[in-house]
C-alpha positions as a Markdown table, in Angstrom:
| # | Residue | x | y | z |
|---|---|---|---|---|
| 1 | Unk | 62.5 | 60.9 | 58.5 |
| 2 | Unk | 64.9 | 58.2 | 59.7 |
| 3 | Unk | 66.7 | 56.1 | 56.5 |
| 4 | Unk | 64.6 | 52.9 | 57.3 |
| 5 | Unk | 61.3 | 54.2 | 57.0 |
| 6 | Unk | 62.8 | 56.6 | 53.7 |
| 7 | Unk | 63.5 | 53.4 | 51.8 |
| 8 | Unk | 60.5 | 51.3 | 53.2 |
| 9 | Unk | 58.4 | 54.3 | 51.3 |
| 10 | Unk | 60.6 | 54.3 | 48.1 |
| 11 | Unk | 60.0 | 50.1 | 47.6 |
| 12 | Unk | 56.3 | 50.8 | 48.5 |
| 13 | Unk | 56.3 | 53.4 | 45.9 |
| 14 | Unk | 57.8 | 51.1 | 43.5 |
| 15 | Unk | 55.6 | 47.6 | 44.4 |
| 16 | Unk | 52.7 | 49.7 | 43.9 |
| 17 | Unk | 51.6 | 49.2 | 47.2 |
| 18 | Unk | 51.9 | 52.5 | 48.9 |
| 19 | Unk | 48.8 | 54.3 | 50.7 |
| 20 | Unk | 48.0 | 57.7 | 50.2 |
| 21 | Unk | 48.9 | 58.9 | 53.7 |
| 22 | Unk | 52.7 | 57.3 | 52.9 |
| 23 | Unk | 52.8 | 58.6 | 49.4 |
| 24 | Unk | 51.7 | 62.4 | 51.2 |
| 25 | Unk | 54.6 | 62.0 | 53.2 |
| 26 | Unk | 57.2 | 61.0 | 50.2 |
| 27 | Unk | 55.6 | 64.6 | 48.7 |
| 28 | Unk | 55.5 | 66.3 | 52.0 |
| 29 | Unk | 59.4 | 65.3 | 52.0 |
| 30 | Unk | 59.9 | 66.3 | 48.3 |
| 31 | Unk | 58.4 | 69.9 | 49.1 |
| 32 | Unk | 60.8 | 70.8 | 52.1 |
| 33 | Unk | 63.8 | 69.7 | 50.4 |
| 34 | Unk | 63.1 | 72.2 | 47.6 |
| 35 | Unk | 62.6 | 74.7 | 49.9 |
| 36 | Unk | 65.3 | 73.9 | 51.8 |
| 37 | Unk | 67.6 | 74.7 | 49.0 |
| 38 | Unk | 69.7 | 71.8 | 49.2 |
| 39 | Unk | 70.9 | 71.8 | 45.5 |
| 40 | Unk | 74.0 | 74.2 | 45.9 |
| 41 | Unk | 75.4 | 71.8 | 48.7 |
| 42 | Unk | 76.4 | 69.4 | 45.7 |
| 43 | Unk | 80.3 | 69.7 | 45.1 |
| 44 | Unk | 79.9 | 69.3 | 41.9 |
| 45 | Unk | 77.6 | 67.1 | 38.7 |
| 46 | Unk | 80.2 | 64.3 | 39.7 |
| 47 | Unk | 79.2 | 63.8 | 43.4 |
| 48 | Unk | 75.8 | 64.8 | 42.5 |
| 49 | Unk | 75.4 | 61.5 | 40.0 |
| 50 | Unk | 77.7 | 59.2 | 42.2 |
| 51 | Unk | 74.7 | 59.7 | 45.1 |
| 52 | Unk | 71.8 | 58.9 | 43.1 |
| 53 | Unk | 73.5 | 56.1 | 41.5 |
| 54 | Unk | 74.8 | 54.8 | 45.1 |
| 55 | Unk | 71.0 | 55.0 | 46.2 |
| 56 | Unk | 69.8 | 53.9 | 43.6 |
| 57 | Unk | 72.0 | 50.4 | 43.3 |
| 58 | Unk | 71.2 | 50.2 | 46.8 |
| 59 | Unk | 67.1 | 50.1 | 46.1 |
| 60 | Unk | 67.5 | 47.9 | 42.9 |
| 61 | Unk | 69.5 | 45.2 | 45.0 |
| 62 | Unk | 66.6 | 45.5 | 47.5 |
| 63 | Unk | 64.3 | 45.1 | 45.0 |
| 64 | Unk | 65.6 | 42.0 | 43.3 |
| 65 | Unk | 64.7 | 40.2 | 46.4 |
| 66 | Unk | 61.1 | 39.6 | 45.7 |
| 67 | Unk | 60.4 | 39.3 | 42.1 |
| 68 | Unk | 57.6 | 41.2 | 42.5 |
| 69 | Unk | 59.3 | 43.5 | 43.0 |
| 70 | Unk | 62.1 | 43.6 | 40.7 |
| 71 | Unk | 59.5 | 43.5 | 37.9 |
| 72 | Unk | 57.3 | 46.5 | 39.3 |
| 73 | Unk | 60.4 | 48.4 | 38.8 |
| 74 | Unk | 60.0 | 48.2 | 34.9 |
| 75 | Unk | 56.3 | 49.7 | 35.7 |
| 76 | Unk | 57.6 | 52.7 | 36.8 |
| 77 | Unk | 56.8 | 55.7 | 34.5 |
| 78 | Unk | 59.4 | 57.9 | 33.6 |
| 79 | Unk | 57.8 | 60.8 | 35.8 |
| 80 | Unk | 57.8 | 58.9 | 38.5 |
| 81 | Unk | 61.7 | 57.7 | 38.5 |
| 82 | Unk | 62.7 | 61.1 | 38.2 |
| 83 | Unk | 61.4 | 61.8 | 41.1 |
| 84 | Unk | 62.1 | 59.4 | 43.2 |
| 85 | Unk | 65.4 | 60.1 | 41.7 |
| 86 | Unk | 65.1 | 63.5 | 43.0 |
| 87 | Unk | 63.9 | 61.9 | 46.4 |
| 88 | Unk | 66.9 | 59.8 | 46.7 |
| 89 | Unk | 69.6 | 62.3 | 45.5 |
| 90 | Unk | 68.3 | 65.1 | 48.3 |
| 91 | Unk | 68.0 | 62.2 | 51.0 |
| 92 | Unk | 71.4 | 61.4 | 51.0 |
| 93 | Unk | 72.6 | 64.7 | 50.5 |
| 94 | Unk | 70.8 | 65.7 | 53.7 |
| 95 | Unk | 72.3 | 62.8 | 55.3 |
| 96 | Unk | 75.6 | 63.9 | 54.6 |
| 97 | Unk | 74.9 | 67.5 | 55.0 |
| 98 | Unk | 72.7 | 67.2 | 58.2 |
| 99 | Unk | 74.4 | 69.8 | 60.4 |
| 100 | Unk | 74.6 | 72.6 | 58.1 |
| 101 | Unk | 71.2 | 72.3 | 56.9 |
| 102 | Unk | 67.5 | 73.3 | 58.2 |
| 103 | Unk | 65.3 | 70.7 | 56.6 |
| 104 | Unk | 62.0 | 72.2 | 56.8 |
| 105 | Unk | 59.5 | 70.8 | 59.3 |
| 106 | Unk | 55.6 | 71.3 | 58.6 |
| 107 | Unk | 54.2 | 73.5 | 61.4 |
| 108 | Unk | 51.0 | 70.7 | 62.3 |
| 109 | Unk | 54.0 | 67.8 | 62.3 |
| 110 | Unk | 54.5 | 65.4 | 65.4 |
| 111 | Unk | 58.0 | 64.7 | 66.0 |
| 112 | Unk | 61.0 | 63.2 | 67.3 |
| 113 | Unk | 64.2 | 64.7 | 68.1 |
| 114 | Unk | 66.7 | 61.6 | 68.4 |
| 115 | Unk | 69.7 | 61.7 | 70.7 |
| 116 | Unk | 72.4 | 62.9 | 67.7 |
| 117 | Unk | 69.9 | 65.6 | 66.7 |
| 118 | Unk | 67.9 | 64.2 | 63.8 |
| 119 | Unk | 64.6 | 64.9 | 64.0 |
| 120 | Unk | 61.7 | 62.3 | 62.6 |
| 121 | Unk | 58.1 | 63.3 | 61.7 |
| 122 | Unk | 55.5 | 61.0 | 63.2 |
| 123 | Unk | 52.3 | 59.8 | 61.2 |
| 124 | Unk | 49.6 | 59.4 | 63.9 |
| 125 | Unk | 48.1 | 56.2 | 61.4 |
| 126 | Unk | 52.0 | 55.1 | 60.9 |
| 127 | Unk | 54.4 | 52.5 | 62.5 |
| 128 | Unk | 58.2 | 53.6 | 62.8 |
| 129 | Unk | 61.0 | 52.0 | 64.5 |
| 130 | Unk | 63.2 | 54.1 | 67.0 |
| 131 | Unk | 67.1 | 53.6 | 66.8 |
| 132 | Unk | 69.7 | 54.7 | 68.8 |
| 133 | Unk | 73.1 | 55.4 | 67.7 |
| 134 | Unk | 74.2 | 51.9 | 67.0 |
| 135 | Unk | 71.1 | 51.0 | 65.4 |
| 136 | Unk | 69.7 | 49.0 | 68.1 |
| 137 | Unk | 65.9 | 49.0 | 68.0 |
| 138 | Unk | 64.7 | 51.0 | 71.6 |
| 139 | Unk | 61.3 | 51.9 | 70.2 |
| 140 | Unk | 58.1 | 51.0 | 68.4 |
| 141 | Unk | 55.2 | 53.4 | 67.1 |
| 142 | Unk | 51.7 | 52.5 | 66.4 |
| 143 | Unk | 49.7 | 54.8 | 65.5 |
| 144 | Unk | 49.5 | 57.8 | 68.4 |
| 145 | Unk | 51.4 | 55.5 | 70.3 |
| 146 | Unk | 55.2 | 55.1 | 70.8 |
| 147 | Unk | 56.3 | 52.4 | 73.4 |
| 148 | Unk | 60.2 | 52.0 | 74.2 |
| 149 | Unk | 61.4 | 48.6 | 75.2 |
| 150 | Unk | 62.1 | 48.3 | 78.6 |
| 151 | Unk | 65.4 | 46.5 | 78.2 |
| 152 | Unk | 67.7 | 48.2 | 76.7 |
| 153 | Unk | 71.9 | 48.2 | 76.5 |
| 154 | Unk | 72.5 | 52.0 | 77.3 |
| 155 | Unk | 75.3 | 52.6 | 79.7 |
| 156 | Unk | 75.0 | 56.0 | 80.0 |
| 157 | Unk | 71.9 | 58.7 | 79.6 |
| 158 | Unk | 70.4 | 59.6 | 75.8 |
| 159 | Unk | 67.6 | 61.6 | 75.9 |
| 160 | Unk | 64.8 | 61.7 | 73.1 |
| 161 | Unk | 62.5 | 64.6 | 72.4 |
| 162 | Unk | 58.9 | 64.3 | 71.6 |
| 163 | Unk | 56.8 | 67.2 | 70.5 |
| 164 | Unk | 52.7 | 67.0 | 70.1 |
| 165 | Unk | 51.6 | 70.4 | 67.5 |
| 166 | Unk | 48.2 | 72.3 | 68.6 |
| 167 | Unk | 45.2 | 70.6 | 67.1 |
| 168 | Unk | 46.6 | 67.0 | 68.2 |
| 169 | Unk | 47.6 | 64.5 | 71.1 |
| 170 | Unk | 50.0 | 61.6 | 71.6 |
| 171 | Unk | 50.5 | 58.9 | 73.9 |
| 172 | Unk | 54.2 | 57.7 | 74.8 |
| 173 | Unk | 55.0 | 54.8 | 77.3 |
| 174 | Unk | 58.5 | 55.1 | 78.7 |
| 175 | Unk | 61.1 | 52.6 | 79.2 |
| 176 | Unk | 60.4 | 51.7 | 82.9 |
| 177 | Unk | 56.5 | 51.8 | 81.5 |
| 178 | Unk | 55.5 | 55.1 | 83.0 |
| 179 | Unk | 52.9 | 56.6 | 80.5 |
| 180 | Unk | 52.4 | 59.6 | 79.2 |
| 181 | Unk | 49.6 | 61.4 | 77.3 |
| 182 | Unk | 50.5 | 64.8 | 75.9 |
| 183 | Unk | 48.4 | 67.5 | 75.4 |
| 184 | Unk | 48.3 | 69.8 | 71.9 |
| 185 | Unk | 51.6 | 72.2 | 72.1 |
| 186 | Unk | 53.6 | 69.6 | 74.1 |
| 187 | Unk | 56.7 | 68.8 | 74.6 |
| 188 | Unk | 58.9 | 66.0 | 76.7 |
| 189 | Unk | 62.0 | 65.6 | 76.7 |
| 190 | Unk | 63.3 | 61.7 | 78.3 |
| 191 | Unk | 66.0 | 58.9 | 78.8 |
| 192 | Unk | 65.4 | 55.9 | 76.4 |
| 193 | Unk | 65.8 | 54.2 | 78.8 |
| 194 | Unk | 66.9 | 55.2 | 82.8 |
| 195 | Unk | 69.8 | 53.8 | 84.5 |
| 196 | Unk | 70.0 | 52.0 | 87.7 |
| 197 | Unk | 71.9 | 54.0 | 89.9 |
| 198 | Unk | 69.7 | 57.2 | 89.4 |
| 199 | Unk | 66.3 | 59.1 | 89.7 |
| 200 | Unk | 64.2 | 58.6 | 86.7 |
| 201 | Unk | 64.3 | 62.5 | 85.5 |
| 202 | Unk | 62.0 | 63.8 | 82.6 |
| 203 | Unk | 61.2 | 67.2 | 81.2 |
| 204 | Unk | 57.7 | 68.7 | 80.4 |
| 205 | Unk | 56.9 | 71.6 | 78.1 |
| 206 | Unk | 53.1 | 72.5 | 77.9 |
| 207 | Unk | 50.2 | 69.6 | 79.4 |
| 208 | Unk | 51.0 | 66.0 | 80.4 |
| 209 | Unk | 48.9 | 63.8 | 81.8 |
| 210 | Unk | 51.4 | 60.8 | 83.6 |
| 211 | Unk | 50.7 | 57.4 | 85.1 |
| 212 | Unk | 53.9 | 57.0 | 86.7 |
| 213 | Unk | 55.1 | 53.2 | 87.2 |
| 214 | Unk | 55.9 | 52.5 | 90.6 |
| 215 | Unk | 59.8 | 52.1 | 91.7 |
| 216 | Unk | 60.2 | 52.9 | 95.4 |
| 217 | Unk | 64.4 | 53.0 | 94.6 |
| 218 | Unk | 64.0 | 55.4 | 91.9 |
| 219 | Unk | 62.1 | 58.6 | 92.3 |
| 220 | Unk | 60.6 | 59.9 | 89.2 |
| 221 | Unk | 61.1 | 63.6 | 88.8 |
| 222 | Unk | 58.9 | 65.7 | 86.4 |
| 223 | Unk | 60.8 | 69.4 | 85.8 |
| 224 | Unk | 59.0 | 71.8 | 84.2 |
| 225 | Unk | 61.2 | 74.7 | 84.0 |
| 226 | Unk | 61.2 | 76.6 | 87.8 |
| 227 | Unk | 58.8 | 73.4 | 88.8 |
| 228 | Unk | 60.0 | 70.0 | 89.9 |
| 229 | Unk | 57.0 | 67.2 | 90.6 |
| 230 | Unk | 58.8 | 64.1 | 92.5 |
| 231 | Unk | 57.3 | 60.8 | 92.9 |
| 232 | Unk | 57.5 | 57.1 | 93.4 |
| 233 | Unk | 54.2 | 56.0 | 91.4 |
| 234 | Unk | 51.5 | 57.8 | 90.8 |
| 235 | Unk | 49.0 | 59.5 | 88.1 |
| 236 | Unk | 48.7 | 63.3 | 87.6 |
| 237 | Unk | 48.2 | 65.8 | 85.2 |
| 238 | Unk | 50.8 | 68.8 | 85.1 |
| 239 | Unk | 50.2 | 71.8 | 82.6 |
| 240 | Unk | 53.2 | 74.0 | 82.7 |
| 241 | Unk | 52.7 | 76.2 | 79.2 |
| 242 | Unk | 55.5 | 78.9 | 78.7 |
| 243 | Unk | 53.0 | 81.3 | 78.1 |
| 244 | Unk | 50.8 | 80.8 | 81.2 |
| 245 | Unk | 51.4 | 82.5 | 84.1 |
| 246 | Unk | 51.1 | 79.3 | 86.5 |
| 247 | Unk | 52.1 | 76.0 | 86.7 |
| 248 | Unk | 49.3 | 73.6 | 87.8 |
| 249 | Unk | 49.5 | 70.1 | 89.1 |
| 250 | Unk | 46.8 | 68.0 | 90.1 |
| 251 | Unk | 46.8 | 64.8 | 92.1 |
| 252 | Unk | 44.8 | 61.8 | 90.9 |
| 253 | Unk | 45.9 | 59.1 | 92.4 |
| 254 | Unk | 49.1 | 58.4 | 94.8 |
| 255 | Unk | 51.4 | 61.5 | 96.3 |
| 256 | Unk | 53.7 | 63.9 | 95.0 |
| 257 | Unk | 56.2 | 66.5 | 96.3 |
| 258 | Unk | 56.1 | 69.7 | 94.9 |
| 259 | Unk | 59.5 | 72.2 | 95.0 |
| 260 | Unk | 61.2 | 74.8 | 93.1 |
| 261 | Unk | 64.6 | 74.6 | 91.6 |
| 262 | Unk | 65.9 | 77.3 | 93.8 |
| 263 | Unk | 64.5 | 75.3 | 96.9 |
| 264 | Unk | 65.4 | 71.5 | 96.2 |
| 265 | Unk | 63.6 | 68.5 | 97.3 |
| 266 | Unk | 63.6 | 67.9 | 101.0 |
| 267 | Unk | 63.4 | 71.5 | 102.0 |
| 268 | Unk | 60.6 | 72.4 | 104.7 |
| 269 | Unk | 59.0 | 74.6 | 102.2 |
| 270 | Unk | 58.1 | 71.2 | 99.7 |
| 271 | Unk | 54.3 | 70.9 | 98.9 |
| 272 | Unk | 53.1 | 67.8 | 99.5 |
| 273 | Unk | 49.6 | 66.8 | 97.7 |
| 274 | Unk | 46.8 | 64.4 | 98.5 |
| 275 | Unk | 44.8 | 62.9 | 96.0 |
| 276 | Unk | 42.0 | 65.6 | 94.8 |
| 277 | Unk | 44.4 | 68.4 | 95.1 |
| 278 | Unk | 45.6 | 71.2 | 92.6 |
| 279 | Unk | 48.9 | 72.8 | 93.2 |
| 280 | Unk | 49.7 | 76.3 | 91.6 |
| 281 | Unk | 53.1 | 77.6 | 91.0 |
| 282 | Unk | 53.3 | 81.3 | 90.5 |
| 283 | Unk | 56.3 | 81.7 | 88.3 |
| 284 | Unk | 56.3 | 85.5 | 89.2 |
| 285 | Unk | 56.1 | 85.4 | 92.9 |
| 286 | Unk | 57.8 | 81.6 | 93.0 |
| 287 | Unk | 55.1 | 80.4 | 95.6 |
| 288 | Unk | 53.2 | 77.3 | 95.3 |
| 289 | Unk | 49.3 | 77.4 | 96.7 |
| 290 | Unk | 46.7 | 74.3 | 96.7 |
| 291 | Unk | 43.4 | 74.0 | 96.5 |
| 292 | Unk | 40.5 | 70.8 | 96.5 |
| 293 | Unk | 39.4 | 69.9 | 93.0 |
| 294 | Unk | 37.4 | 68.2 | 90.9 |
| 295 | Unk | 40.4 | 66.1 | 89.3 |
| 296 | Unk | 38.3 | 65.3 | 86.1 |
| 297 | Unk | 37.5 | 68.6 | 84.6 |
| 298 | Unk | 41.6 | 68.9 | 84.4 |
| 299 | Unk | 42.1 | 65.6 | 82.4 |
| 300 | Unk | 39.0 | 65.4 | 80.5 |
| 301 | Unk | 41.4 | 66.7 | 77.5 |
| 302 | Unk | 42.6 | 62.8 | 77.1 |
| 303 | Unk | 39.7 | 61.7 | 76.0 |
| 304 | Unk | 39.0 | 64.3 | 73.5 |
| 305 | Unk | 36.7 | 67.0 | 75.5 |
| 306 | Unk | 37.4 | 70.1 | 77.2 |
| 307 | Unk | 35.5 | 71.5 | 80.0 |
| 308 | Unk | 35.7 | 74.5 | 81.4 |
| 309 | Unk | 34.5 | 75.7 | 85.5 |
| 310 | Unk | 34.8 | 79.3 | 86.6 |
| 311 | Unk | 37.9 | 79.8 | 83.8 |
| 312 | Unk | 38.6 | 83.4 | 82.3 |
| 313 | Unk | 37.6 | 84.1 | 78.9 |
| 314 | Unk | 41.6 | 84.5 | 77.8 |
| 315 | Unk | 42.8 | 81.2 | 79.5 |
| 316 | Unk | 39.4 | 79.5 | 77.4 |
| 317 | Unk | 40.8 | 81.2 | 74.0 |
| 318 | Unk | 44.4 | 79.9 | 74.7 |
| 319 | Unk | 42.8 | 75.9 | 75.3 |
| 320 | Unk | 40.9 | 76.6 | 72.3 |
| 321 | Unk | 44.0 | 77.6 | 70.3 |
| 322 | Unk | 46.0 | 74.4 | 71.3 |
| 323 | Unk | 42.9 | 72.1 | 71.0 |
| 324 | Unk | 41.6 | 73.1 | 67.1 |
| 325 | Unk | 45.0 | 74.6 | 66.4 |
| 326 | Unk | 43.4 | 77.8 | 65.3 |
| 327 | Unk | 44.1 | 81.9 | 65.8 |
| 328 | Unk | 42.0 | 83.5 | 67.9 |
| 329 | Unk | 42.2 | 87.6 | 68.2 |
| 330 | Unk | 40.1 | 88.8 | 71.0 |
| 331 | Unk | 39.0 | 92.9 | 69.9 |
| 332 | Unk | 36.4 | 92.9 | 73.2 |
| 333 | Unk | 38.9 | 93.5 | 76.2 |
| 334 | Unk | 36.2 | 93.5 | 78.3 |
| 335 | Unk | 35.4 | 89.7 | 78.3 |
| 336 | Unk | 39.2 | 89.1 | 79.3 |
| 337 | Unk | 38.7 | 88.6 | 83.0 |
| 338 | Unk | 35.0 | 87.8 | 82.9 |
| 339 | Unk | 35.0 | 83.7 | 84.0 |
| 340 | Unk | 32.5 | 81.2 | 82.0 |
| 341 | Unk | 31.6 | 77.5 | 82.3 |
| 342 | Unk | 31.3 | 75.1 | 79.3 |
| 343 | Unk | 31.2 | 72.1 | 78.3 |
| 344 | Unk | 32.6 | 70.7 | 74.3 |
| 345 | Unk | 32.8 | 67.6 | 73.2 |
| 346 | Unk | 34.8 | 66.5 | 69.8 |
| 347 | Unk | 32.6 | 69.2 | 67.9 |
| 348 | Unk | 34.4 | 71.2 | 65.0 |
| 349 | Unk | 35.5 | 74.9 | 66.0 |
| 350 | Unk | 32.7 | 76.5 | 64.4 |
| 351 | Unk | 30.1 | 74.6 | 66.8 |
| 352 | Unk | 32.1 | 76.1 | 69.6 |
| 353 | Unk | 31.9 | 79.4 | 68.4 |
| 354 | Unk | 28.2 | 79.0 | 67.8 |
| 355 | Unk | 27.2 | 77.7 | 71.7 |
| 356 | Unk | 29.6 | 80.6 | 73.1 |
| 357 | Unk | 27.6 | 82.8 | 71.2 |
| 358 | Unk | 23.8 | 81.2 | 72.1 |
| 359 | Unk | 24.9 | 81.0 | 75.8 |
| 360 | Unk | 26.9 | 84.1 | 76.1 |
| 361 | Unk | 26.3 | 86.3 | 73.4 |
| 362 | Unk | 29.8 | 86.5 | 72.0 |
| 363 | Unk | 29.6 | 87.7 | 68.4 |
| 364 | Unk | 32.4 | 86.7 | 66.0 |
| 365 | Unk | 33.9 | 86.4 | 62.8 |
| 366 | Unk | 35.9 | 84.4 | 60.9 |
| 367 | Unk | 38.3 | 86.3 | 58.5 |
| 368 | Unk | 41.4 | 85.2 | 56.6 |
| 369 | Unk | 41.3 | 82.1 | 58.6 |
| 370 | Unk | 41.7 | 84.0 | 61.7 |
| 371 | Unk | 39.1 | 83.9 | 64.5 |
| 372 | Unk | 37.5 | 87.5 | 65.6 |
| 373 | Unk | 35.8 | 88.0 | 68.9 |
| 374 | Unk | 34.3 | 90.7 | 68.7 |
């Protein structure tokens, strides 16, 4: 949580006119820095009182802007100024004590890694501006969208770090306007904004589906750890999860070279694919293969559905964990290899279970919120 937004919450809180989903965050924040532990890191009862009263005489001469305001303050219940006392003495202590300390990030959170290492939890129904290190605004989020400006002052690279949890998806438009959408268990890692006299260069961890803005002078490069995509505009979807044992890209629309790191680009043993194309690379064997698709079945994700042709059992039970965020143990080893097609729309988990088990007859159970096949 970046300072802005931490005292746009505290005057909210104290005009009365915070939402639920804001006042879950202030309490989501309150819960991590207890356990984060952050009391000891006080020097002493001196320091301790000289940072809630600096916050605090820096929210009351806020406040007295709008007289609203400044008599809402008066309102405030004794609870509820102790613990936005509390709130405000462990912000700035975590401010000041940022590099020795693990702050406690929710497991289901979205968020942002900045470029001096702070990371900021996104609200998918929130609105957050994105700062760089002189507090220049270089980005705007609304909703489960974050658009960077596309002018910018940057002289040399800053990257940014976006991650998407399983169970959700996020869309992020990049400073030269490429697009992104990223799948559940996502990463990207990106400029803020890309400099003239180089490739645009991003890094994917997990699915991305990318509508690349065209620049014929700066080639847009997509690494995915053993993988590099290179384009010039284009849209495709690549899905490089750690755990998978492939790396696939698929070509929508445009072209894109395919090559290894060990190979570089502009060796003869590049892959080049035509629209309607999947390329796999084998992360054992470091080969790259291709094959004609169906390009929709492999982005049908973006708009909420997942559908599944000739796929193994095991690669369906590892969609399904990302997609409903879930635990899935599979006890019958024989269905591991057998392939299946389905179709699923936006139905809960427990529909899913139910038509895998009418079409297939794959029994299940759910026990201590762990998924059984059985």
């Amino acid at each position: 949580m970046q300072e802005n937004e931490f005292r746009k919450l505290l005057d909210k809180y104290l005009d009365g006119t915070i939402s639920d989903q804001e006042l879950e965050l202030l309490e989501k924040f309150k819960d991590d820095v207890n356990l984060a532990n952050l009391e000891p890191h006080f020097k002493s009862e001196a320091h301790k009182k000289a940072i809630k009263d600096a916050l605090w005489n820096t929210i009351h001469s806020q406040t007295q802007e709008d007289s609203r305001k400044k008599s809402s303050i008066w309102k405030v219940s004794a609870i509820a100024a102790t613990f936005l006392a509390l709130l405000a003495s462990a912000y700035l202590l975590l401010q000041n004590t940022a590099q020795g300390t693990d702050v406690v990030i929710p497991e289901n959170a979205i968020t942002l890694q900045l470029e001096n290492g702070d990371i900021q939890i996104i609200s998918e129904d929130g609105e957050v501006e994105v700062l760089d290190k002189d507090g220049n605004i270089i980005g705007k989020q609304d909703g489960k969208s974050l658009k960077y400006s596309e002018v910018g002052s940057n002289r040399e690279l800053a990257y940014n770090t976006l991650t998407v949890p399983h169970g959700k998806t996020f869309q992020l438009q990049l400073s030269d306007g490429t697009i992104a959408h990223l799948n559940a268990g996502s990463s990207i890692k990106y400029p803020v904004q890309f400099m003239e006299d180089s490739q645009r260069q991003i890094f994917v961890e997990g699915e991305a589906f990318l509508d690349v803005a065209k620049d014929p002078n700066h080639p847009f490069v997509v690494n995915t750890n053993g993988l590099n995509v290179r384009v010039l505009g284009t849209q495709f979807n690549v899905s490089a999860y750690p755990e998978d044992e492939t790396t696939e890209v698929v070509l929508v629309e445009g072209a894109v070279s395919l090559y290894t790191e060990d190979d570089g680009y502009g060796s003869d043993k590049n892959v080049k694919l035509e629209p309607g194309f999947k390329g796999s690379f084998d992360k054992t064997s470091n080969h790259i293969d291709t094959s004609k698709v169906i390009t929709s079945l492999y982005t049908s994700w973006i708009n909420g559905k997942l559908v599944f042709r000739n796929m193994t059992f095991s690669n369906i039970m590892k969609k399904l964990e990302r997609h409903y965020d879930v635990t899935i143990i599979n006890n019958n080893k024989d269905l591991t290899h057998d392939l299946f097609n389905a179709n699923f729309g936006k139905e809960p988990i427990e529909n899913v279970l139910m038509e895998l088990k009418a079409n297939y007859g794959i029994d299940y159970q759910i026990l201590d919120e762990k998924i059984i096949i059985e």
